[in-house]
C-alpha positions as CSV (number, residue, x, y, z in Angstrom):
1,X,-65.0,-11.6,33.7
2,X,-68.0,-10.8,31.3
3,X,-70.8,-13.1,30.5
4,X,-70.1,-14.8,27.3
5,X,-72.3,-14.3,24.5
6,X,-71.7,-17.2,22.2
7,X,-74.5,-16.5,19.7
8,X,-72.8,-13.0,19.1
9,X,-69.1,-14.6,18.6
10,X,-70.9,-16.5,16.0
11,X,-72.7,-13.7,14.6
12,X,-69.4,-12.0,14.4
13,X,-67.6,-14.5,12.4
14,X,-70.3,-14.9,10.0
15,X,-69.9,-11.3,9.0
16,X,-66.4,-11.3,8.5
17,X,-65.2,-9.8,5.4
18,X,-63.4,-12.4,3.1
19,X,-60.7,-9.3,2.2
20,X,-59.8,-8.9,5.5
21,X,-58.8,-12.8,6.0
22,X,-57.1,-12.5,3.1
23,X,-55.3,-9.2,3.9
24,X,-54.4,-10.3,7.5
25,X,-53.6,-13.9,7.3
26,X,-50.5,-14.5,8.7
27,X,-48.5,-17.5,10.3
28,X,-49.0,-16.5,14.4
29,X,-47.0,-18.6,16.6
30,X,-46.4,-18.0,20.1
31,X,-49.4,-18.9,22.4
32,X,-50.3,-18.4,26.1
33,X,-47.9,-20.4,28.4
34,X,-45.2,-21.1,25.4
35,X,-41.4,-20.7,25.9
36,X,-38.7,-19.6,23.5
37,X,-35.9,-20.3,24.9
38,X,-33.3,-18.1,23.4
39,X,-32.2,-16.0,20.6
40,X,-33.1,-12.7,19.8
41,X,-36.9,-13.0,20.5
42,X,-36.9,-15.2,23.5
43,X,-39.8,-15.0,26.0
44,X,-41.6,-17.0,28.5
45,X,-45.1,-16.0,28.6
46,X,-46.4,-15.3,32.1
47,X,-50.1,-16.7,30.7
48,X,-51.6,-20.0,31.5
49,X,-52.3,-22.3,28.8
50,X,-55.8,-22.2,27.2
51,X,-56.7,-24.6,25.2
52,X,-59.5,-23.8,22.4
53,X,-63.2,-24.4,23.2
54,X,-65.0,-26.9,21.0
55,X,-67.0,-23.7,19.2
56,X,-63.4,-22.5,18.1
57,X,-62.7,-26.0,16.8
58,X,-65.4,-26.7,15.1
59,X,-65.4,-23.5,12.9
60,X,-61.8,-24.3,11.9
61,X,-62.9,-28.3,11.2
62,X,-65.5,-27.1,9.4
63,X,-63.0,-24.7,7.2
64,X,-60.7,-27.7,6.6
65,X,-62.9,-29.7,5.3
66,X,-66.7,-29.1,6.4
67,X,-69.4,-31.0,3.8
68,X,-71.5,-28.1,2.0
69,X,-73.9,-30.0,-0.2
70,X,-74.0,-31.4,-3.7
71,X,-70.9,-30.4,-5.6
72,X,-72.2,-29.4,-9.1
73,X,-70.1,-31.6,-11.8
74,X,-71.2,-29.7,-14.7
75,X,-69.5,-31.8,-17.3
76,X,-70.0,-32.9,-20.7
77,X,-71.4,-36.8,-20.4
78,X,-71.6,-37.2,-24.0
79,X,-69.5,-40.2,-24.9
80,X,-65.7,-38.8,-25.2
81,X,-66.7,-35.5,-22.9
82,X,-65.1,-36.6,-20.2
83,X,-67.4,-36.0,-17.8
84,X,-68.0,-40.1,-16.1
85,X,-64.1,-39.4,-14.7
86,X,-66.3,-37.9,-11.5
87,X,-66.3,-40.7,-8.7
88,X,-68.3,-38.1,-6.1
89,X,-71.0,-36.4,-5.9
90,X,-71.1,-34.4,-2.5
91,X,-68.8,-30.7,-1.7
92,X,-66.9,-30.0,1.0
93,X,-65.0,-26.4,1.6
94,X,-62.0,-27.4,-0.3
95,X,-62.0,-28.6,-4.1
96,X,-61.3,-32.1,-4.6
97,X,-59.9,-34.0,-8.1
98,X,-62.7,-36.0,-9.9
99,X,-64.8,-34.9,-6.3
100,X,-63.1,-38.0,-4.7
101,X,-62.0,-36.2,-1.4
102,X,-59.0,-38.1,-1.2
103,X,-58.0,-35.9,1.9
104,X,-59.3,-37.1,5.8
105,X,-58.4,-34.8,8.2
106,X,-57.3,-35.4,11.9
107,X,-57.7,-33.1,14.9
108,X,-55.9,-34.0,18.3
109,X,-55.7,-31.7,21.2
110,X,-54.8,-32.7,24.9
111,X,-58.2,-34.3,25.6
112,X,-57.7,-36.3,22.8
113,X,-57.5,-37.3,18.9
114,X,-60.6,-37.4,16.4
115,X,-60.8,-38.5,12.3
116,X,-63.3,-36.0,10.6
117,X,-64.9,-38.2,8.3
118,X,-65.3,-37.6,4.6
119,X,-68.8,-37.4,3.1
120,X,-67.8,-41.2,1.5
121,X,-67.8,-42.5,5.1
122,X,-71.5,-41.2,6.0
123,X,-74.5,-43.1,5.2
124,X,-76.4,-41.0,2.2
125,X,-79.2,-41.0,4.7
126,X,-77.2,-38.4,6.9
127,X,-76.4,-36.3,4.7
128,X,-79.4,-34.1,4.4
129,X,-78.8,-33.3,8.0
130,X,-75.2,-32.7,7.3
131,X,-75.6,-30.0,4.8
132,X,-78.6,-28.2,6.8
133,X,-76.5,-28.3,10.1
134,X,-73.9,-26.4,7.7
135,X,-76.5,-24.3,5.8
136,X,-77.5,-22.8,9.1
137,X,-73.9,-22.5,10.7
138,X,-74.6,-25.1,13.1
139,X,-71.0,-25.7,13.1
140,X,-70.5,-27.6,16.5
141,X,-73.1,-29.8,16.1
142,X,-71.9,-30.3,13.0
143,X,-68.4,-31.1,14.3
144,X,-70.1,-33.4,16.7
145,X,-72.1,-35.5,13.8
146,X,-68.9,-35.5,11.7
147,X,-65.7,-36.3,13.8
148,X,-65.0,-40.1,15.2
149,X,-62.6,-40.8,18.6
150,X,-59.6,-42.3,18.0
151,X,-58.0,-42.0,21.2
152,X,-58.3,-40.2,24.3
153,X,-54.6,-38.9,24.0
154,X,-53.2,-36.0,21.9
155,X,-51.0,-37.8,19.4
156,X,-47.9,-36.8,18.3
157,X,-44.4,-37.5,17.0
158,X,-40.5,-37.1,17.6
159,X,-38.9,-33.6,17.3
160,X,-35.8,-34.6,15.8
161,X,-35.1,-34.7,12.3
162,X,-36.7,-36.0,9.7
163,X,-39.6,-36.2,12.0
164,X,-39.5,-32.9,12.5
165,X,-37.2,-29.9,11.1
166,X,-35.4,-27.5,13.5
167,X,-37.3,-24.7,12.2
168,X,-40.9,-26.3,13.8
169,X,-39.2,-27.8,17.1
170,X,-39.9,-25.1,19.8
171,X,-42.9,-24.7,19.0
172,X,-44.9,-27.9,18.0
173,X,-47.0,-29.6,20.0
174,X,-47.6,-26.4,22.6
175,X,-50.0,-27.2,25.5
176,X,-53.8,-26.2,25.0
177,X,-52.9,-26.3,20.8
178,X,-54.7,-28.0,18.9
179,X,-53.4,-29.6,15.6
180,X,-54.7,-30.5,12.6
181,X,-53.5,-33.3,9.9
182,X,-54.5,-34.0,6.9
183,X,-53.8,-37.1,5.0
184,X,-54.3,-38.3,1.4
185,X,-55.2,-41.4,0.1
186,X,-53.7,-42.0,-3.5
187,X,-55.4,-44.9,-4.8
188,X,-58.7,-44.5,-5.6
189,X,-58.0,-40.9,-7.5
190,X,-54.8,-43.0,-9.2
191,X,-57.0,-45.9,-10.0
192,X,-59.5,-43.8,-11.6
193,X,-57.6,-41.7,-13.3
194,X,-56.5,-44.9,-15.2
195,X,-59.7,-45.8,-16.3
196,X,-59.9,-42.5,-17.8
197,X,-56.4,-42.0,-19.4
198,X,-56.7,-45.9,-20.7
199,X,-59.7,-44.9,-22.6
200,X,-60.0,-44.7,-26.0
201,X,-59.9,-41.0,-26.5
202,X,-57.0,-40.7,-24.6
203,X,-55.1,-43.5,-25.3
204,X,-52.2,-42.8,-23.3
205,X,-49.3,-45.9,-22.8
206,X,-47.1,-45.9,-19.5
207,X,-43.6,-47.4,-19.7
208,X,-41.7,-48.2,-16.8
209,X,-38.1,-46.3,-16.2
210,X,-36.8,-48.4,-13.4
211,X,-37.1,-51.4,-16.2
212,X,-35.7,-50.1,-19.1
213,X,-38.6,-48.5,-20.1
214,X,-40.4,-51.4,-21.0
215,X,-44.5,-51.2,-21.0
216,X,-46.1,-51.2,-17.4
217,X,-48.0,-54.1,-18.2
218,X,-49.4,-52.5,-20.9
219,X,-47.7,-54.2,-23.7
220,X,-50.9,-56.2,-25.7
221,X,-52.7,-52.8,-25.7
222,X,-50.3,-51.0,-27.7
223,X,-51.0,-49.4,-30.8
224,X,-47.9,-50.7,-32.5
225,X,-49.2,-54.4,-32.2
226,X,-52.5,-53.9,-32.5
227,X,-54.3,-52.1,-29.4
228,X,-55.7,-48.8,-28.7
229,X,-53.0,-47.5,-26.7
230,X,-51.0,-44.7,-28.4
231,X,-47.4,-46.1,-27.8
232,X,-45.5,-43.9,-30.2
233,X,-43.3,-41.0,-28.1
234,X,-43.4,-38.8,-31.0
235,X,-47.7,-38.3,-29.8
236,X,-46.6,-37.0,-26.5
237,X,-48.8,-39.7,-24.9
238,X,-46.2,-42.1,-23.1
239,X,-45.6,-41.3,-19.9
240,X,-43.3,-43.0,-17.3
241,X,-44.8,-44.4,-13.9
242,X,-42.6,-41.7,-12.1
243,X,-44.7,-38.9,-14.1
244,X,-47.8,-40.5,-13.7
245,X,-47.6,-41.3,-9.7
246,X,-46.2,-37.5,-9.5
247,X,-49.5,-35.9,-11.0
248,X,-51.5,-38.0,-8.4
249,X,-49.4,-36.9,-5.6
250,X,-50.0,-33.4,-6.7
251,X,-53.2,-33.6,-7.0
252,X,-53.5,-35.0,-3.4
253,X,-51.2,-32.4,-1.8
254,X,-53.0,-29.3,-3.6
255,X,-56.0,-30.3,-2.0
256,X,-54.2,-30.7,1.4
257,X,-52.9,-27.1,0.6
258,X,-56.8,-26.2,0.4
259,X,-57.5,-27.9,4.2
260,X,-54.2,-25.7,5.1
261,X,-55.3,-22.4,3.3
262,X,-58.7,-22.5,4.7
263,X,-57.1,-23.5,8.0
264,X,-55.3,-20.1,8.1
265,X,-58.2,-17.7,7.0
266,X,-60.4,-19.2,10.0
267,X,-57.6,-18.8,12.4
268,X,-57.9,-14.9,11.3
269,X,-61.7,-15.0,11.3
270,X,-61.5,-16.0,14.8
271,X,-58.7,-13.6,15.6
272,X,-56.4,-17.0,16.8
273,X,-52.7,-18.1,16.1
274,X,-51.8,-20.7,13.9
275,X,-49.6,-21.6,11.5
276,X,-48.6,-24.5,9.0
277,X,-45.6,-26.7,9.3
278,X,-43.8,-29.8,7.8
279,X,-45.3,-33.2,8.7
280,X,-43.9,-35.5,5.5
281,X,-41.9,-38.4,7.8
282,X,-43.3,-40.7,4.8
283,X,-44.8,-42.7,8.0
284,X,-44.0,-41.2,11.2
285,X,-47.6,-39.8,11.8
286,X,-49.1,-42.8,10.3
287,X,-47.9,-45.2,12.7
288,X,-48.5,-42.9,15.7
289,X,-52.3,-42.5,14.0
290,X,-52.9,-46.2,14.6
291,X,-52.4,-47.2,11.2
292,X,-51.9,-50.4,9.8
293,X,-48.1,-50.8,9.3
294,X,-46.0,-53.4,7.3
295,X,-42.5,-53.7,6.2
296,X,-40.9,-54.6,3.2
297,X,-36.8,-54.7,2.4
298,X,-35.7,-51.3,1.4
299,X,-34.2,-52.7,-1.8
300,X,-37.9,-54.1,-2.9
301,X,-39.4,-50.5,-2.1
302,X,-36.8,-48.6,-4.0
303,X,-37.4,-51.4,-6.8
304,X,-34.2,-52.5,-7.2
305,X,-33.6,-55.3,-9.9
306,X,-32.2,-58.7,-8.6
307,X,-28.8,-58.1,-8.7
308,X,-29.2,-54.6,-6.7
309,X,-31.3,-56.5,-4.3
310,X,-29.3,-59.1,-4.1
311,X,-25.7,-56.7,-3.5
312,X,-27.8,-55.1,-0.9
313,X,-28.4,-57.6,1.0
314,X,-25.1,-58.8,1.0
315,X,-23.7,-55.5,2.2
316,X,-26.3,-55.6,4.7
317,X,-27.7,-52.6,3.3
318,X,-31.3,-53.5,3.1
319,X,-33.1,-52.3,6.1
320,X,-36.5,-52.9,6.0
321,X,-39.1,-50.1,5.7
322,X,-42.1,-49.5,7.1
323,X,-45.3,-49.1,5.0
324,X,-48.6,-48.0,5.9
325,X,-51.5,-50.1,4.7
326,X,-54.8,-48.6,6.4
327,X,-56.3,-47.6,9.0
328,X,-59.1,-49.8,11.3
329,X,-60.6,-49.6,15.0
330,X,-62.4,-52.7,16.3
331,X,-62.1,-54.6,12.3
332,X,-64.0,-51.9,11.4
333,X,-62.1,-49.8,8.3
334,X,-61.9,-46.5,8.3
335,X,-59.8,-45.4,5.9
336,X,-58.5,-47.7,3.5
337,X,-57.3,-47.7,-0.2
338,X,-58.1,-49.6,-3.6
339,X,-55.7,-52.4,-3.1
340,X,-54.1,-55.3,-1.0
341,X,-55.0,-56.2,1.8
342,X,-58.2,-54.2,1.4
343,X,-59.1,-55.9,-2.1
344,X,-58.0,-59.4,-2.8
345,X,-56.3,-58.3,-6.0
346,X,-55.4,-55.0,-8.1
347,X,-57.9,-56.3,-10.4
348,X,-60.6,-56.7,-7.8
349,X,-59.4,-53.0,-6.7
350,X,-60.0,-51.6,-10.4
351,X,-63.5,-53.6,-10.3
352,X,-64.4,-52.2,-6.9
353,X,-63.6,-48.6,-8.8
354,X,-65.9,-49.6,-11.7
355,X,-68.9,-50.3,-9.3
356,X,-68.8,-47.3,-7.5
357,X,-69.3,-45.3,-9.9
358,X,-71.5,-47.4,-12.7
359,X,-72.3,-50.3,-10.2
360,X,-76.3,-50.8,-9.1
361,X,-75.7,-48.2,-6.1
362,X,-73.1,-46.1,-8.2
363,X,-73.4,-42.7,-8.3
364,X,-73.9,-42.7,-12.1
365,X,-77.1,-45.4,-11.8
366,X,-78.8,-46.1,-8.1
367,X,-77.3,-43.2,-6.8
368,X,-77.8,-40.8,-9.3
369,X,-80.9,-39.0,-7.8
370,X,-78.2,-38.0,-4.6
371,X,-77.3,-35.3,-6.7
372,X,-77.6,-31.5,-7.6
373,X,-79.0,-32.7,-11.0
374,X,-82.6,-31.7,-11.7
375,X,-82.9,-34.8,-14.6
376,X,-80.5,-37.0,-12.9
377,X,-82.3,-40.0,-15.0
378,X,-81.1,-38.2,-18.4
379,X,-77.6,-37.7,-17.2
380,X,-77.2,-41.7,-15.6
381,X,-79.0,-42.5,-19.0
382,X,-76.2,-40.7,-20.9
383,X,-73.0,-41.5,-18.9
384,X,-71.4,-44.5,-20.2
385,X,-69.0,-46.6,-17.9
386,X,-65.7,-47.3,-19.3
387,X,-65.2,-49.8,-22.2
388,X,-63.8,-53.0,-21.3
389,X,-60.8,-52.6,-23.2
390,X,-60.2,-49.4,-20.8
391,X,-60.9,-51.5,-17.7
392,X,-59.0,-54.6,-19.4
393,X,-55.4,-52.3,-19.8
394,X,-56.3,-51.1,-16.1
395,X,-56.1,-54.0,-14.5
396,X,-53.1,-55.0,-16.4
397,X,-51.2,-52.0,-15.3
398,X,-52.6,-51.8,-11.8
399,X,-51.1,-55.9,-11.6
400,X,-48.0,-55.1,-13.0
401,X,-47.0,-52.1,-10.7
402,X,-48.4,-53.8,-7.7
403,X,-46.3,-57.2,-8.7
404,X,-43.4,-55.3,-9.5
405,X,-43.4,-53.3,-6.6
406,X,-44.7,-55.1,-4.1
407,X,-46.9,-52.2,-3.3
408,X,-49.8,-49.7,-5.3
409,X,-48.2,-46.6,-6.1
410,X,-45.1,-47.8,-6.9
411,X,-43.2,-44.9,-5.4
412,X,-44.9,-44.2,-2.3
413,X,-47.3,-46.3,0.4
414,X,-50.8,-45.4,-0.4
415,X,-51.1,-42.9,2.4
416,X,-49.7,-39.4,2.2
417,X,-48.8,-36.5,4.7
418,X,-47.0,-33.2,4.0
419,X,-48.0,-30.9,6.3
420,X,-49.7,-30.2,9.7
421,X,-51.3,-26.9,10.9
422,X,-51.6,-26.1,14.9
423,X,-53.8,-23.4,16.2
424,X,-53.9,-21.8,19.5
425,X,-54.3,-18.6,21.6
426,X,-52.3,-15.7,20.8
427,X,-50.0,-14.4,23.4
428,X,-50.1,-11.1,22.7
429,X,-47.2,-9.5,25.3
430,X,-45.1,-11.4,22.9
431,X,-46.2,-9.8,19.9
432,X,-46.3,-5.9,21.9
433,X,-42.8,-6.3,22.9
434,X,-40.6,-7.7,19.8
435,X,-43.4,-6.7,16.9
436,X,-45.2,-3.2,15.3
437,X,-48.4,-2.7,16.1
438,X,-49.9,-3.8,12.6
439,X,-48.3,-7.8,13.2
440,X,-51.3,-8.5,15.5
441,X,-55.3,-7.7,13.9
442,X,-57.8,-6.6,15.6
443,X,-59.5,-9.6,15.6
444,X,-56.6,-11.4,17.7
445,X,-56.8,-8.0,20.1
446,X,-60.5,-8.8,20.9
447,X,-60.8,-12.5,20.7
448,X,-61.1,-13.1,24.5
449,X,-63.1,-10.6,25.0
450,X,-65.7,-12.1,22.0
451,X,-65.2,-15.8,22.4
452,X,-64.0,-15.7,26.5
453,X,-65.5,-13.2,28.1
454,X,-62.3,-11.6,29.5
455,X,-59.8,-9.0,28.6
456,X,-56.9,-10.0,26.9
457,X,-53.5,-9.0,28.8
């Protein structure tokens, strides 16, 4: 075996050409000391397992979601530019909706699991550091400063469907992997994008479908009797709940896709396997994450009227379903959303919104200097914080859906996973005997060699 040289593995990744990731990503499976049991390309590799060393892990944290620095928000802040919809300040490596980061991202291996926190959960004291730890590709440290224990256990959850889907089975979960989940928290992008959308340049009105499309609470703001809500379908302003709670959801999950995309380029960087998978058990992985869990009747969280609710339970059809509601170690929260139990009301939630952004530490007042801004003074000076009729038809639709609904969204907890990615060390007999010679990069060929010291094979 060769000495290692970890300041030239290092060097070597920071050189690597952007084309070539792109070129010669692919979806890698099969790792030392995996299995596949049968079909055409069944193998049993005749390698140990090796699990990946904490310099591996932390260049792939940091490409899932690694903080960067100030994100720039070059917006208009003129009143009706748009630009006060921002809730964040700081950048990570992925894009993030209104620079929320609304995405945490978990890493569990076999010596344990960690939560990467978000730049929200630092104090803006740490930060600094942060970004010069990233600046100078101190990446392991800055995995060290960033990720928080959970357990000392890799988590994981059932194989069988829907858990899991065939497809994924033989292959999830491999000893020495490590795995990578990222989860989305709806409400605070939802709640603000309310603020926004409830404004008077906007105007829009939301009805509710499962109600006979009756207004969402909304009713005393509409244009027709009065307010400054555009209630007339022929505008194209009126949207349902199902519509709006879909555009946060996708919002959410494209920046998952980012964590997953980024993922997969520093797997090829590295020359390592991985590959992204399904992980949407709506909350499988939540509960096995230590989360917070409740229950409601299955007839309440489809939002059944009374006489649906009613038949169900009567036909004992009404199982009850488990919810998420956040996530805590010790009392302390770690990642919670903008609404009960968390806030004492939906109103309190949309307050708790307000503040952070226009509040005496907001980011937009106190806070405004923690910025890329040169004249942050002129810009806090210029952005104006919601009117109260905009935060007045907020809260009345944030209490409707949540008394409704029992629940804020409406169609889902406010906790979200969709898909997982595991890396891991390529077996590469696997891919010389079923594959061409072009399936595997030469980055794969001469990882050991760069990262381990040793020959692969």
């Amino acid at each position: 075996m060769a000495p290692i040289d970890p300041s030239a593995a290092r060097r070597h990744l920071a050189r690597y050409p952007l084309l070539d990731a792109l070129r010669l990503r692919r979806s890698r499976r099969f790792n030392l000391g995996m299995t596949m049991d049968g079909g055409p390309l069944a193998f049993r590799s005749r390698h140990p397992p090796l699990p990946l060393s904490e310099d591996e892990q932390a260049a792939l944290a940091f490409a899932a979601c690694g903080i960067t620095g100030h994100a720039l928000v070059d917006l208009a802040y003129q009143p009706g530019g748009g630009g006060t919809i921002v809730a964040g300040t700081l950048g990570r490596t992925i894009a993030s909706g209104d620079a929320i980061h609304t995405v945490a991202v978990f890493v569990s291996d076999d010596r344990g699991t960690w939560l990467l926190r978000r730049p929200q959960d630092f104090p803006p004291a740490e930060i600094p550091h942060l970004v010069e730890l990233a600046g100078r590709g101190e990446l392991t440290e800055l995995y060290r400063r960033s990720r928080l224990k959970l357990s000392a256990q890799r988590t994981r959850i059932p194989l069988h469907p829907f858990y899991n889907i065939d497809v994924n089975r033989w292959s999830l979960f491999a000893p020495s992997s490590t795995y990578f989940l990222p989860v989305a928290e709806l409400t605070l992008l939802y709640v603000n994008g309310m603020l926004e959308i409830f404004g008077e340049s906007t105007a829009a009105f939301v009805v509710d479908e499962r109600a006979g499309f009756r207004p969402a609470g909304l009713g005393r703001f509409a244009r027709s009797r009065g307010g400054h809500l555009d209630d007339d379908p022929r505008h194209e302003r009126v949207l349902t709940i199902q519509q709006l709670e879909a555009l946060v959801s996708e919002f959410t999950t494209i920046e998952q896709g980012m964590v997953l995309q980024n993922l997969a380029l520093m797997t090829q960087a590295l020359g390592l396997g991985g590959f992204p998978h399904w992980a949407a058990h709506p909350h499988g992985w939540l509960r096995a994450l230590g989360f917070r869990m409740a229950e409601m009747p299955a007839s309440r969280y489809l939002g059944m009227g009374p006489v649906l609710r009613l038949l169900a339970r009567l036909l004992r059809r009404d199982p009850p379903v488990p919810c998420a509601l956040g996530l805590e170690r010790d009392g302390e929260p770690l990642l919670v959303p903008y609404c009960p139990p968390y806030q004492p009301s939906m109103a309190a939630a949309v307050k708790a919104v307000v503040e952070l952004k226009f509040g005496a530490g907001g980011i937009f007042r106190g806070a405004a200097g923690n910025s890329a801004w040169r004249e942050s003074e002129t810009i806090a000076a210029a952005a104006r914080e919601p009117s109260q009729a905009a935060i007045d038809a907020t809260i009345a639709y944030c209490e409707y859906v949540y008394r409704r609904y029992g629940r804020f969204p409406a169609y889902a907890p406010p906790f979200r996973t969709v898909l997982g990615y595991q890396a891991g060390h390529l077996d590469l007999d696997f891919y010389d005997r079923y594959y061409r010679p072009e399936a595997v990069s030469d980055a794969q060929r001469r990882h050991m060699a760069r990262w381990h010291g040793e020959e692969a094979g």
